[in-house]
N, C-alpha and C positions, 0 to 999 in steps of 0.2 A: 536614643537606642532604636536602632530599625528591625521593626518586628517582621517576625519570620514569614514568611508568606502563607498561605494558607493548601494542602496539595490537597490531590483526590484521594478517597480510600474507596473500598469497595470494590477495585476493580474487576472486571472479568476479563483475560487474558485470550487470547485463542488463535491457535494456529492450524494450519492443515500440511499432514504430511500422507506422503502411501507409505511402504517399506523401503521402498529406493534413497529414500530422501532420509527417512528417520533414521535410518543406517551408516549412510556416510558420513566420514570421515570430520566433517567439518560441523555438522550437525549437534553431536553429544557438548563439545564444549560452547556451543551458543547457546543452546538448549540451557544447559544449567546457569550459563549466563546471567538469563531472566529473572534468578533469582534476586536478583540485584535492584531489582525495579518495584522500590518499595509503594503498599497500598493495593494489592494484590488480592484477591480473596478468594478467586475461582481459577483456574488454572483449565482450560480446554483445548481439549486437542479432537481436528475434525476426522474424519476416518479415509482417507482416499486410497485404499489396499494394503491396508496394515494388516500384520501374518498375525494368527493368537500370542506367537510370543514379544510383538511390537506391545501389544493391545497391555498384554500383563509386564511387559517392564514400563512402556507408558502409566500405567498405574501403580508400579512400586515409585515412580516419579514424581506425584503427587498431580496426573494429569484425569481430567473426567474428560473418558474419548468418549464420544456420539457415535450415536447408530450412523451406518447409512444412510436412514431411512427415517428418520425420528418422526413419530404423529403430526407434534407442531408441526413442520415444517411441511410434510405432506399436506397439511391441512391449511396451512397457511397460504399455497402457493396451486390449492383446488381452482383457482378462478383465475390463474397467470400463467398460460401456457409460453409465453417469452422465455421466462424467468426457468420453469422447468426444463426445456430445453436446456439454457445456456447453464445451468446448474448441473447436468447432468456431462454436459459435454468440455466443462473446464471447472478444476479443484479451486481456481482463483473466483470463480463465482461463490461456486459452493463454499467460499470462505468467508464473504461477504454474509448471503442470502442466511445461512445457516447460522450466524452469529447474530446478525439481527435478530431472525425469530427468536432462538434459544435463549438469547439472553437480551429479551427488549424490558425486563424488570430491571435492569442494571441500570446506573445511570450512565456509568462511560463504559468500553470496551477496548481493551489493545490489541489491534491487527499486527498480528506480528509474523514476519515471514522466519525458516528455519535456518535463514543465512544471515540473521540481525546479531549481533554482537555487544555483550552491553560491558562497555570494560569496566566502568565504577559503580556506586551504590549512585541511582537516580530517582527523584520524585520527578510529580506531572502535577503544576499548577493549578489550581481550580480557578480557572476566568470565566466559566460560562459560556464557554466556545461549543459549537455543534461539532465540528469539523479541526481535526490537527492533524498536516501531513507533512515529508519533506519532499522535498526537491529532488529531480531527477537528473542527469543529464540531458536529457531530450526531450519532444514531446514524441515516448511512446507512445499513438494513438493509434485504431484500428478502427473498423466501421464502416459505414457508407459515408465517404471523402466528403462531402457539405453537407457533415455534422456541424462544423466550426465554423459553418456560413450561417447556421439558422441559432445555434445555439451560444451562449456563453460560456465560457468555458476556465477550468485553472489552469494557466499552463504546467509542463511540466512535473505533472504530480505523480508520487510514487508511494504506493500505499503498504509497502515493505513494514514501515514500524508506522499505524497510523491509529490515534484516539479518536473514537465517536463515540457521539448519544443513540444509542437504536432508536428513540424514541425522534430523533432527526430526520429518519431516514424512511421515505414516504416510496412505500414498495410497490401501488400504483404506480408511480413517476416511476419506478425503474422497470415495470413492467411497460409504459408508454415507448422509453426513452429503447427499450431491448425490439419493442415490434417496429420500431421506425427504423431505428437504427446497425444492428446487430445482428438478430436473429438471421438474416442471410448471408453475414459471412462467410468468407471462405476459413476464414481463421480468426477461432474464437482468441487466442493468444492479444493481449494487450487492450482486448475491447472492456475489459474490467479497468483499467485506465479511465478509460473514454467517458465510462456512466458516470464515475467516482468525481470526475472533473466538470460534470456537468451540472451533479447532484451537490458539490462542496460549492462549487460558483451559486448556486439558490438560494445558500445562506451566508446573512448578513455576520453572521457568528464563526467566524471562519479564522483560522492561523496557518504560519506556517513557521516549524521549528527551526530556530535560530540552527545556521549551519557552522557554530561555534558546536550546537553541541548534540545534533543530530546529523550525521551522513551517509550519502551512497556514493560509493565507491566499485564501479563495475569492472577496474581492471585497466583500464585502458587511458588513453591521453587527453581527453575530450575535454576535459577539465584542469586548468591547474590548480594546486593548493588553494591558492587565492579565490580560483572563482567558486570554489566546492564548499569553503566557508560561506561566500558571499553569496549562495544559495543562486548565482548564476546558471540559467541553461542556454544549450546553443540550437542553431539549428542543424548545423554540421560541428566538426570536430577532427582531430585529430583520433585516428579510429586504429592506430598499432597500440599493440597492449605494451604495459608499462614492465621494464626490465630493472630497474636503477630503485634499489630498494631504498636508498635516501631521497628519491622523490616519494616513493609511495611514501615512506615515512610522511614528508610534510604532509600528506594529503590527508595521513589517519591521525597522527599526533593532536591531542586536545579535543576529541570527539568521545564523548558519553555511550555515544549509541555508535555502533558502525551499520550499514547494511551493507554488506558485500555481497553486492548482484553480481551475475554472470563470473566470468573472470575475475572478479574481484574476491572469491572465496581463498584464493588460492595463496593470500595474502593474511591466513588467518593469524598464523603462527609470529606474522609481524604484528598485528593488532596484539596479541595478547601480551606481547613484553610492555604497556602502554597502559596495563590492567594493574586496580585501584579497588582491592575485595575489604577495605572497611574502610570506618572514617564517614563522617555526614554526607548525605547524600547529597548530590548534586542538582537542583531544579532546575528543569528544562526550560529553557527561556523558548518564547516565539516570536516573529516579527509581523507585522502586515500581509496579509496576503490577496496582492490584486489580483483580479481582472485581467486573463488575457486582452490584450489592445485588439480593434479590428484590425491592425494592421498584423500583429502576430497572430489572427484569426487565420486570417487568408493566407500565409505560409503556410499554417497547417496543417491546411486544407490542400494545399499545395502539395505539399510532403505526403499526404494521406493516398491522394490524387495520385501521384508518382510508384510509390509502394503498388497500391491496386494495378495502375496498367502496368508494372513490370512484373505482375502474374496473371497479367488477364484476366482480371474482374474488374470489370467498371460499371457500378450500378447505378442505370439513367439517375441523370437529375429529375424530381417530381415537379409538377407545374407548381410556378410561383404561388399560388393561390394555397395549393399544398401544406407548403413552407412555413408553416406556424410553428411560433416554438411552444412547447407541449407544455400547458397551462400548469402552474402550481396548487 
């Protein structure tokens, strides 16, 4: 007889929305979703301009929304003006930053974004992993383009539905990794990528969920079925969005989690006939997760490189001397 595996309880949940987000259309049924994802025990939600009547149906929800502004956090982040910045000027930091502090008594915490879709009842293994993320289509990155020269990195990570330990997560190192890298962009958009893949690469404790039964799905062609299971990313793709609802089928059918990035929300109404509201839960399997290669270092650094000068930012390279990667 194979005994059951062992999952996490306790969790602490946490998302960030403003009013735009917690509003539409696509939101409420993912939102309640979540409920699905047993071993739960904190439910939070971050505040990024929610109206008083968000805040009070957030809470007949069973959601604890956060200050703007909360002590810890303030206090936490007295002596990391990186961090304050980049927290102030993008909700995907302050989703980060603020769940760490808030809840670094937790053991794990679920990042979860408000486009994740959970179609069946799911658990989350207890392996002792720092780090569980899934796979993106690309490598979103932003930054100063020889980040991926100096540092190691995961590829392709997308922190849509992702488990950590706050207690992993060493906020000097993001405060190091935000003044070298970050803090001068032109656009903070995607540079919460960049750290999370640098900070997941440090630890040896690291997964990434099997794309049997975790996905992102943005909409478009860049992936087939195939490769969206096989947790394949590219560097290009087929970039027209997808019309042929029995491909998008393949693409969502037999996935636990969905994340419907970008374009891919518009797709919900297909995920949901695919939903599985009882019956044992389903445990979320993971696989290995390597090491960008030096050689898919330097693509994308490459791709980074290209993005910045087709907006006209390109920030010098610092002397080789410089170029240490930021001690753990």
């Amino acid at each position: 007889m194979i005994a059951e595996p062992d999952t996490l309880n306790g969790l602490a949940l946490v998302t960030v929305s403003g009013t735009k987000h917690f509003n539409r259309d696509f939101a409420r049924p993912c939102l309640d979703s979540w409920r699905r994802i047993e071993g739960v025990s904190t439910w939070g939600l971050i505040d990024d301009g929610l109206l008083p009547e968000d805040v009070r149906r957030a809470g007949t929800e069973g959601f604890t929304v956060y200050d703007r502004e909360p002590s810890a956090v303030v206090e936490g982040l007295s002596r990391r003006p990186g961090l304050q910045i980049m927290r102030r000027a993008s909700p995907t930091w302050r989703h980060v930053v603020d769940t760490v502090i808030l809840c670094r008594q937790s053991d794990y915490v679920v990042l979860i974004d408000t486009d994740v879709f959970v179609t069946e009842p799911v658990a989350i293994a207890r392996q002792g992993l720092d780090f569980i993320y899934n796979c993106d289509d690309i490598p979103g990155f932003r930054g100063k383009w020889y980040l991926p020269l100096v540092e190691r990195m995961m590829p392709a990570i997308n922190p849509g539905f992702m488990v950590l330990s706050p207690q992993a997560v060493d906020l000097d190192l993001l405060e190091d990794l935000v003044q070298r890298y970050f803090v001068d962009a032109k656009n903070y958009w995607w540079t919460r990528q960049s750290a999370l893949s640098v900070l997941v690469a440090r630890s040896e404790k690291r997964g990434l969920f099997d794309g049997n039964d975790v996905r992102v799905f943005s909409g478009s062609r860049k992936r087939s079925p195939a490769e969206i299971r096989a947790n394949i990313w590219k560097m290009r793709g087929d970039r027209r969005m997808a019309t042929d609802a029995d491909w998008v089928a393949d693409c969502l059918r037999g996935a636990a989690v969905l994340h419907l990035a970008g374009k891919g929300k518009g797709w919900l109404s297909l995920a949901q006939t695919f939903e599985r509201t009882s019956g044992p839960p389903r445990v979320l399997k993971t696989v290995p997760a390597p090491h960008a290669t030096p050689f898919e270092r330097g693509l994308i650094a490459f791709r980074m490189f290209a993005i910045q000068a087709g907006r006209g930012w390109i920030p010098r390279r610092p002397a080789k001397s410089s170029l240490q990667r930021v001690p753990t």
